[in-house]
N, C-alpha and C positions, 0 to 999 in steps of 0.2 A: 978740658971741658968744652972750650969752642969745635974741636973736632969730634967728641960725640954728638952734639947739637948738630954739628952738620949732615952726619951723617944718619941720624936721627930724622931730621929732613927730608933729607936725599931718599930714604926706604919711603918714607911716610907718601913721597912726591911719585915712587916708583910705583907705590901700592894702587894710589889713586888715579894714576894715568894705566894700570894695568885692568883697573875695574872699570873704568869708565870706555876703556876702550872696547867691553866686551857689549858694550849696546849701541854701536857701528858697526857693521861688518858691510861689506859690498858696497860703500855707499848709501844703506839704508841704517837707519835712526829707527832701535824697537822699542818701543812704548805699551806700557803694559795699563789700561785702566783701569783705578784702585777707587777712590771716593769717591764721591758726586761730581767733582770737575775738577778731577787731578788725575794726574798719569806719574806712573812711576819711569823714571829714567835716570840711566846713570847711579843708579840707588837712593834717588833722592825723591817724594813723591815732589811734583811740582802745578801748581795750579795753570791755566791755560795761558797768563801772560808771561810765567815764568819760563812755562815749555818753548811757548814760541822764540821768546830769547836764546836759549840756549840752541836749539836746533837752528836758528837765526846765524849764530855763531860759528856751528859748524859750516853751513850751505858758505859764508864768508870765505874760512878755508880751505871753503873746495873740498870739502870730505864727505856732502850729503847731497842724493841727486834723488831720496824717497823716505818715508817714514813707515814704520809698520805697528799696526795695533797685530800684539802677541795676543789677546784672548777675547778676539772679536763677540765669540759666542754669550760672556757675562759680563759686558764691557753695552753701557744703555746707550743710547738712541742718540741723547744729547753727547755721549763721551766722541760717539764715532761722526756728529754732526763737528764737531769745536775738532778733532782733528782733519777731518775734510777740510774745514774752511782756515785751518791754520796751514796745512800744504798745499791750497790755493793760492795764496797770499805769497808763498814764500817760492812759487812756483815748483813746486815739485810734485813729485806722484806721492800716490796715498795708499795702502795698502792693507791687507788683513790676512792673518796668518803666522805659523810656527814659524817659518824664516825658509821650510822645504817649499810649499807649496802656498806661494803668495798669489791672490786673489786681491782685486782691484776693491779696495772700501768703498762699499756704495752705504747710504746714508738714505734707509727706507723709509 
C-alpha cells in the first residue's frame, strides 16, 4: 500500500511539474488574461498578488528574466497595466504575444 501511495505521488508530482513547466519557456513566464484581474498561469487563474508571487518565485530561481501576455488583443487595458507594473517591480521585461513574435507590452 505505502508503495502505491508513493508512486501515486511521484506521477501526480511528474504530471504537475510537467504542466507547469509548459508556461516557462526561454525564460519567459506566458500569461494568458481571463477575468477582470486575473491571469491564467500554470493552469491556475491567479489574481495580481497571487501572480506576482509565483513569478516572484521563479525570477528567485533564476528561471525568469520576462513575462508574456499570450492574447494581448482581448486581454483589457487594466490586465496589460497590472502586468507592466508587476514586471517593473520584479525587474524584468514585459511582453505581448504568441511566444513567435514578441512585441514589447506597451500600456496605452
Amino acid at each position: 500500500m505505502k508503495r502505491f501511495l508513493l508512486v501515486l505521488f511521484a506521477t501526480f508530482g511528474l504530471a504537475f511539474a510537467a504542466h507547469a513547466g509548459k508556461d516557462v519557456k526561454d525564460g519567459n513566464a506566458y500569461v494568458k488574461a481571463v477575468q477582470k484581474d486575473q491571469f491564467l498561469f500554470q493552469g491556475n487563474p491567479l489574481g495580481k498578488n497571487m501572480l506576482l508571487g509565483s513569478l516572484q518565485e521563479l525570477k528567485d530561481e533564476g528561471e525568469l528574466t520576462g513575462v508574456v501576455l499570450r492574447n494581448p488583443d482581448s486581454a483589457s487595458a487594466e490586465h496589460k497595466h497590472l502586468l507592466k507594473v508587476i514586471a517593473d517591480y520584479l525587474q524584468i521585461k514585459a511582453y505581448a504575444g504568441d511566444g513567435k513574435d514578441l512585441q514589447p507590452l506597451t500600456t496605452e
